[in-house]
N, C-alpha and C positions, 0 to 999 in steps of 0.2 A: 711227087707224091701221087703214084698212078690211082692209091685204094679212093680215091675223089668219081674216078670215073668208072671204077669197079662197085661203088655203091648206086653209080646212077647205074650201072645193069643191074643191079640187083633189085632198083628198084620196079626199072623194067618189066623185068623177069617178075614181079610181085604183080605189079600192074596187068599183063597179058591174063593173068589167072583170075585176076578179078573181073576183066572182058568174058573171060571165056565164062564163067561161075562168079557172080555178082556177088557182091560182099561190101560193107559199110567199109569195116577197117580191118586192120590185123592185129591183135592183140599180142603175139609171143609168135617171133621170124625165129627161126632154127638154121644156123648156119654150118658146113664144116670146110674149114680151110687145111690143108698138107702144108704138112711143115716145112716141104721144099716148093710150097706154091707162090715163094715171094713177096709176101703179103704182110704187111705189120698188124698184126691184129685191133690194138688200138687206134692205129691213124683208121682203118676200118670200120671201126665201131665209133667213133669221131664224125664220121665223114654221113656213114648213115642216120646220125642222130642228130646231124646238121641236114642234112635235105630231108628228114621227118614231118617236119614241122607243115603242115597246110596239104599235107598225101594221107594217103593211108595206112601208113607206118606211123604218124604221130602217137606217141604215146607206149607204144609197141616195144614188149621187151625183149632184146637183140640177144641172141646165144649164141655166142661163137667156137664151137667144138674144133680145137686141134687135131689133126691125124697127125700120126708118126709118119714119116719117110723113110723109106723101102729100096733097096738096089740089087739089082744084081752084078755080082763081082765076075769079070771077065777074067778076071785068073786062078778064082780057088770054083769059080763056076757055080756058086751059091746066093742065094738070097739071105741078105743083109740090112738089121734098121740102120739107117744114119738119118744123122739130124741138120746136115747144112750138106749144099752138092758140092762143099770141098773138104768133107771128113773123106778118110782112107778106108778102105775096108778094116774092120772091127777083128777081122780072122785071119788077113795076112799081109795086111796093113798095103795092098794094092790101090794103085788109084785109077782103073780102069773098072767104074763102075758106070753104070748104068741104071738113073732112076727109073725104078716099076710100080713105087706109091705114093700119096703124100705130094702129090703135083696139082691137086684139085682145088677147087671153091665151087661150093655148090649151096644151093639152096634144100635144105632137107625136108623142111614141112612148117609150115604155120599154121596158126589157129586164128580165126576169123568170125566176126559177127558180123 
């Protein structure tokens, strides 16, 4: 269950911002994961609300925004959504595609006191 150690950078990544720009806590973390980012959203949101507790996330409410996943098809030579990196292309059912979105986790913005 990797999202354990994807929530310690996230919290990280939370932490750096509060070094650079001082802040008590975080009240509402904004997140957005690709749907080909390999990520289970819940063991995520699990994992962050287990190391909340005594940081500055405690209390903090977690959003986690899905993106679709995007490819491009080496054989009809178009951008195509797909939802797992082993669907076929949607237009001519090729499986020479190449993820272009939907690969991410990021932190999008939070709100702070």
């Amino acid at each position: 269950m990797h999202e354990v150690s994807l929530a310690g950078g996230i919290l990280q990544v939370v932490e750096q911002a509060r070094a650079r720009d001082p802040f008590e806590r975080v009240t509402q973390l904004r997140l957005q994961a690709g749907a080909l980012a390999g990520v289970e959203l819940s063991a995520l949101r699990f994992a962050l609300e287990s190391l909340a507790p005594g940081t500055c996330l405690a209390d903090a409410v977690i959003e986690i925004d899905e993106l679709p996943g995007a490819a491009w098809c080496m054989q009809c030579c178009k951008s195509v959504p797909i939802f797992s990196r082993l669907d076929l292309c949607p237009l001519c059912e090729g499986a020479q595609l190449q993820a272009t979105g939907g690969t991410e986790l990021k932190v999008v913005d939070m709100r702070v006191v």
